[in-house]
C-alpha positions in Angstrom: -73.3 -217.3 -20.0 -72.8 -218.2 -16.4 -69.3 -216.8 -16.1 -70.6 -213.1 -17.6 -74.0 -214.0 -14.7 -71.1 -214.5 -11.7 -69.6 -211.4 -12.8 -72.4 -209.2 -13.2 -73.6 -210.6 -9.5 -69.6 -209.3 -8.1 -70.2 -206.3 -10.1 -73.6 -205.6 -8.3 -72.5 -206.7 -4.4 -69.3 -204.2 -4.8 -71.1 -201.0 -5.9 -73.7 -202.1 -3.3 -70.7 -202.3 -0.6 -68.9 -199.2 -2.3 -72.7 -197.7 -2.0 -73.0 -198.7 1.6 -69.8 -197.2 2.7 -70.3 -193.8 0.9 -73.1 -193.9 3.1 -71.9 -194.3 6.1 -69.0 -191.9 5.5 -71.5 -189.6 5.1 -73.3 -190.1 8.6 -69.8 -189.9 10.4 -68.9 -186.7 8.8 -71.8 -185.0 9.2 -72.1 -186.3 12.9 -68.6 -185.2 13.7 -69.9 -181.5 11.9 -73.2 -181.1 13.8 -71.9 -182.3 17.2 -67.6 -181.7 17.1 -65.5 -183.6 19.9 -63.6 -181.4 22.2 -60.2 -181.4 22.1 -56.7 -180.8 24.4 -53.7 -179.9 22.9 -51.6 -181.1 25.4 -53.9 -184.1 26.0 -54.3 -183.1 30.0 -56.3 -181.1 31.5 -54.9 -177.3 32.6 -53.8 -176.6 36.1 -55.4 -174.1 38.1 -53.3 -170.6 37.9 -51.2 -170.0 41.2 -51.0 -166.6 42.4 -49.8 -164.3 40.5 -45.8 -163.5 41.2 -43.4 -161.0 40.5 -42.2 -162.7 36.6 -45.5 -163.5 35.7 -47.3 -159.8 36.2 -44.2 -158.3 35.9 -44.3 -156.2 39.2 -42.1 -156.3 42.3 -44.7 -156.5 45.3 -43.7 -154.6 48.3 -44.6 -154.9 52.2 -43.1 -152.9 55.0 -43.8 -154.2 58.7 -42.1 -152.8 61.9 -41.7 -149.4 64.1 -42.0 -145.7 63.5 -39.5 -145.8 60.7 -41.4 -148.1 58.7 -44.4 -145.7 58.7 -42.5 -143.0 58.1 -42.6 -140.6 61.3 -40.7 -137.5 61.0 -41.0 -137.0 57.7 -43.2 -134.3 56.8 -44.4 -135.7 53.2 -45.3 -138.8 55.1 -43.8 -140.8 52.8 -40.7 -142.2 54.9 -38.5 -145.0 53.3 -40.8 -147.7 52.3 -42.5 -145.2 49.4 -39.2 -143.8 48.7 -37.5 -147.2 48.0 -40.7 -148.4 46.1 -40.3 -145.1 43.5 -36.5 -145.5 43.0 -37.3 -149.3 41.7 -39.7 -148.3 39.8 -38.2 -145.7 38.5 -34.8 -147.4 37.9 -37.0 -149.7 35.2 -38.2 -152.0 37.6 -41.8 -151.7 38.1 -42.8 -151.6 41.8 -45.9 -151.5 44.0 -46.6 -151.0 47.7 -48.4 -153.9 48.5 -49.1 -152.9 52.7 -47.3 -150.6 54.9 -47.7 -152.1 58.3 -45.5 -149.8 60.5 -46.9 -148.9 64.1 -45.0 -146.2 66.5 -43.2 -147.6 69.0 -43.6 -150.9 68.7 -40.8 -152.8 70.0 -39.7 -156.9 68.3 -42.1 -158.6 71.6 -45.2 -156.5 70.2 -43.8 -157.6 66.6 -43.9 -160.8 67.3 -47.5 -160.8 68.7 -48.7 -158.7 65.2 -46.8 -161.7 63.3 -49.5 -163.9 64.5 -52.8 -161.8 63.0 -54.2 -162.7 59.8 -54.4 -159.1 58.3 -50.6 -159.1 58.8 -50.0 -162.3 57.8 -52.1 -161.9 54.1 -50.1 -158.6 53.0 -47.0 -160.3 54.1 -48.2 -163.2 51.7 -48.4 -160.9 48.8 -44.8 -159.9 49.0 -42.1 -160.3 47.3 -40.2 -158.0 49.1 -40.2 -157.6 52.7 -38.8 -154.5 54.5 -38.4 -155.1 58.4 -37.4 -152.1 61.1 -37.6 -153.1 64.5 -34.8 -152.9 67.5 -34.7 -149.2 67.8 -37.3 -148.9 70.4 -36.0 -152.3 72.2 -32.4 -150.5 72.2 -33.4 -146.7 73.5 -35.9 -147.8 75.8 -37.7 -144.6 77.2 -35.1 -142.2 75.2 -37.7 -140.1 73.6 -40.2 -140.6 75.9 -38.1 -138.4 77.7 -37.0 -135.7 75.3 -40.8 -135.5 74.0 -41.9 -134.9 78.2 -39.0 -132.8 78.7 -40.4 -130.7 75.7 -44.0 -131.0 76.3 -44.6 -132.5 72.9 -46.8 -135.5 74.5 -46.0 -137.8 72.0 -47.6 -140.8 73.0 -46.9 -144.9 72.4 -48.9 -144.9 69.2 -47.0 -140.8 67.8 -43.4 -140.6 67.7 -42.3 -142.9 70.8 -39.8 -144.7 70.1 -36.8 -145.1 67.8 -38.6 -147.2 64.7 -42.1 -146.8 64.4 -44.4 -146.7 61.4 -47.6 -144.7 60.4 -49.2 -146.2 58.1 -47.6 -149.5 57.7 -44.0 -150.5 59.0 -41.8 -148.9 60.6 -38.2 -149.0 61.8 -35.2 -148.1 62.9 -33.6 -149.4 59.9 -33.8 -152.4 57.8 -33.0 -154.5 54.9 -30.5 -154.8 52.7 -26.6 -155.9 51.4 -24.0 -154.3 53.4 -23.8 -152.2 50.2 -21.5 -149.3 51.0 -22.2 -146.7 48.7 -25.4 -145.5 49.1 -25.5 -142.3 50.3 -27.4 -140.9 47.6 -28.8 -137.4 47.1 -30.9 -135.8 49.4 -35.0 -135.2 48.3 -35.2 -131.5 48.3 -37.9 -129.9 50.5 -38.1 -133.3 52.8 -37.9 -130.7 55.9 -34.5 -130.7 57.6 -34.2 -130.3 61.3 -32.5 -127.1 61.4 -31.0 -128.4 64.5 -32.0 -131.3 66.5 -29.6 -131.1 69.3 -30.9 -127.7 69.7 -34.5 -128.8 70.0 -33.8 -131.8 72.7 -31.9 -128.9 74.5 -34.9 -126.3 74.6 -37.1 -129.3 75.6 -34.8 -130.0 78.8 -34.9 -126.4 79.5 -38.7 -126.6 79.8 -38.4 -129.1 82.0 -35.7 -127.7 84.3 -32.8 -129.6 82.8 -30.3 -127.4 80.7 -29.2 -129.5 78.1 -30.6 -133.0 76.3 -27.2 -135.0 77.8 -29.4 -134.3 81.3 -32.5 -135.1 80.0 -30.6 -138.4 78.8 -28.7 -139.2 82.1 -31.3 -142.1 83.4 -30.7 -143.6 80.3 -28.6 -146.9 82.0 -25.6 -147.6 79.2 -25.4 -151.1 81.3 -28.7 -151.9 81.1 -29.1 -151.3 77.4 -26.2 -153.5 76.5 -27.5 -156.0 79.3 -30.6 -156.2 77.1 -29.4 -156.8 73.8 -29.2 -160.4 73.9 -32.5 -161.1 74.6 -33.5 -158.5 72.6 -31.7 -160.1 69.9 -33.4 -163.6 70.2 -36.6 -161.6 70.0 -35.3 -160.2 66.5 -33.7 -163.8 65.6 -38.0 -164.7 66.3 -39.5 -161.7 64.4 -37.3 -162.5 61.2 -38.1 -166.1 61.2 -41.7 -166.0 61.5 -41.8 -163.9 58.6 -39.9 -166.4 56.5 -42.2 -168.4 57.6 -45.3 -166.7 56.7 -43.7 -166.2 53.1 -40.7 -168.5 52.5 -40.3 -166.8 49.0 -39.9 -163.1 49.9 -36.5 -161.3 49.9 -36.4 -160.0 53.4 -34.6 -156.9 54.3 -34.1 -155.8 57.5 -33.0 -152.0 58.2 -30.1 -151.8 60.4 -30.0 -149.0 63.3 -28.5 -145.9 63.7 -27.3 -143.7 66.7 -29.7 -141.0 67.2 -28.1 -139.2 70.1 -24.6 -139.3 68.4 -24.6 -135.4 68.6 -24.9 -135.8 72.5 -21.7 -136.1 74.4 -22.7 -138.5 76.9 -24.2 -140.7 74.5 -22.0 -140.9 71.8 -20.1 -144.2 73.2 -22.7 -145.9 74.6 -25.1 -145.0 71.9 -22.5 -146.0 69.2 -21.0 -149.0 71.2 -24.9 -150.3 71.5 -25.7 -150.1 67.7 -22.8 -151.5 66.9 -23.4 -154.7 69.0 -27.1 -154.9 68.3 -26.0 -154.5 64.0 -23.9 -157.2 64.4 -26.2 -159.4 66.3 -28.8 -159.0 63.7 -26.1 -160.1 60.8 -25.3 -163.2 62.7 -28.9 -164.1 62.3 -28.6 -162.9 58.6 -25.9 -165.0 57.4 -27.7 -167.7 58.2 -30.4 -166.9 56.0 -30.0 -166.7 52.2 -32.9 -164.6 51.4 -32.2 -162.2 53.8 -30.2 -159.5 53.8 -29.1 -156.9 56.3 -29.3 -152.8 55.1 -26.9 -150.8 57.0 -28.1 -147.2 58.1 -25.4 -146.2 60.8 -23.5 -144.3 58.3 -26.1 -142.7 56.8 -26.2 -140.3 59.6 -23.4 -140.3 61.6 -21.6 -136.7 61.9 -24.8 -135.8 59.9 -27.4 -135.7 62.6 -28.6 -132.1 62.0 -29.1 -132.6 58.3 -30.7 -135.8 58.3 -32.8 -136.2 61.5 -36.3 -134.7 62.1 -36.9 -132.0 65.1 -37.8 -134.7 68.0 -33.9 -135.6 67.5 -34.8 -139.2 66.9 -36.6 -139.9 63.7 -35.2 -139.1 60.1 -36.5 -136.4 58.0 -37.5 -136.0 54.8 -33.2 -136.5 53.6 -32.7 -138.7 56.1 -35.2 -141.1 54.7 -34.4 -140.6 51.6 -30.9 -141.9 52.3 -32.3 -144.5 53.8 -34.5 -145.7 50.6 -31.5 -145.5 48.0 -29.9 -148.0 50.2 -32.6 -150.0 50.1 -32.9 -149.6 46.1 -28.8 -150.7 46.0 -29.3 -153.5 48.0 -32.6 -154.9 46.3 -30.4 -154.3 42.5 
């Protein structure tokens, strides 16, 4: 009798236990049900999305900054390189957009250097991935079309067509950016408005003004002085290119080279020629140096081709002319 009492009494305390626990199972799961515990998958917390770059949106961001030719003067769709090389990527299957065109006419690589330091400028060159540069031109011809736009009574001013880079509505240039690629000639945009003859149109201006040809209106041009000026023209460049890096350590930078405006123009064809050459090969020196920059020749491009590819004032490109310009550009980024 007491052995069956003992094991009626275990019986009794395990379904009371078994009872108990059955119970509290209960609670738990329906407290995990009514009020669920977050969870991370990767057990940490997630980082706060960087801006977004070219893999990750799957665009190639573009900024222009510099002279004349940056913006695009002379062309008479206003679209100039920087638009034109922006289309042929995107056309080509890489998906491009214009991010900030910051070309002003005439500027020279001292006022660049002062525009590097506002914060506008600096926050579209942030947003770049690719950074096209033109600046020298102005530095090299100092006064050039100053004196061919007076001599025609055109009145360009400091903020129109002065000088040999200069851009409209963002950069400008005399030519930047890119490999020394050397096949990129490209075909010509149709209806980009060719200069019918630009040595032609310098020369009526210096008849207005009582000179009979453009060499005259040239002729206070120093050759001397302009290659006496390269160097620290140069340093000014080597200054520009850097405090762009600077700004945005990540961007591709391509810098237009210069071309020789007044090749068509017997007294300037040396010195013009001799002075680009030297200026071109002062900017690659500051190129090598550099591996995310690269140097876009444009000399080429126009030379023996002046009256197909340059604009009436006989110192910007046309329409063609620019769109040489951007399928250089378009090589050199591929």
């Amino acid at each position: 009798m007491k052995d069956f009492k003992w094991q009626w009494r275990g019986i009794a305390f395990l379904s009371i236990a078994a009872t108990l626990m059955l119970i509290f199972g209960f609670i738990y799961a329906a407290r995990d049900v009514i009020y669920p515990a977050g969870s991370l998958s990767s057990g940490t917390l997630p980082e706060s999305s960087a801006a977004p770059n070219a893999e990750a949106s799957g665009k190639l961001r573009v900024a222009a900054v510099g002279d004349s030719l940056a913006k695009g003067t002379g062309d008479d769709k206003g679209e100039g390189f920087v638009c034109r090389a922006v289309a042929g990527l995107s056309s080509g299957g890489t998906e491009a957009e214009l991010v900030g065109n910051l070309g002003i006419n005439g500027l020279t690589t001292s006022g660049l250097q002062a525009k590097l330091k506002e914060q506008g400028v600096k926050y579209v060159l942030e947003q770049a991935d690719i950074i096209l540069v033109s600046i020298g031109g102005n530095d090299l011809f100092q006064g050039a079309q100053s004196m061919l736009n007076e001599a025609s009574g055109s009145g360009a001013g400091a903020d129109g067509s002065a000088g040999l880079g200069s851009a409209a509505s963002g950069s400008a240039g005399q030519g930047s950016a890119g490999t020394t690629s050397s096949g990129g000639s490209a075909s010509a945009a149709p209806g980009s408005g060719n200069a019918a003859s630009s040595n032609t149109a310098a020369e009526g201006g210096a008849a207005a003004s009582g000179r009979t040809s453009a060499s005259e209106v040239l002729q206070d041009l120093d050759p001397a002085k302009m290659m006496g000026d390269i160097p620290a023209a140069s340093k000014r460049l080597e200054a520009v290119l850097y405090g762009i890096e600077a700004i945005n350590p990540k961007a591709k930078i391509y810098y237009i080279g210069l071309y020789n405006p007044f090749g068509d123009i017997k007294d300037m064809l040396q010195p013009g020629n001799e002075g680009v050459t030297v200026w071109n090969a002062a900017a690659m020196d500051i190129i090598n140096r550099h591996p995310n920059m690269t140097l876009v020749p444009t000399f080429d491009l126009f030379g023996g081709h002046l009256d197909k590819y340059l604009s009436s004032d006989h110192f910007h490109p046309n329409g063609d002319g620019y769109q040489r310009m951007a399928d250089r550009i378009v090589q050199a980024v591929r």
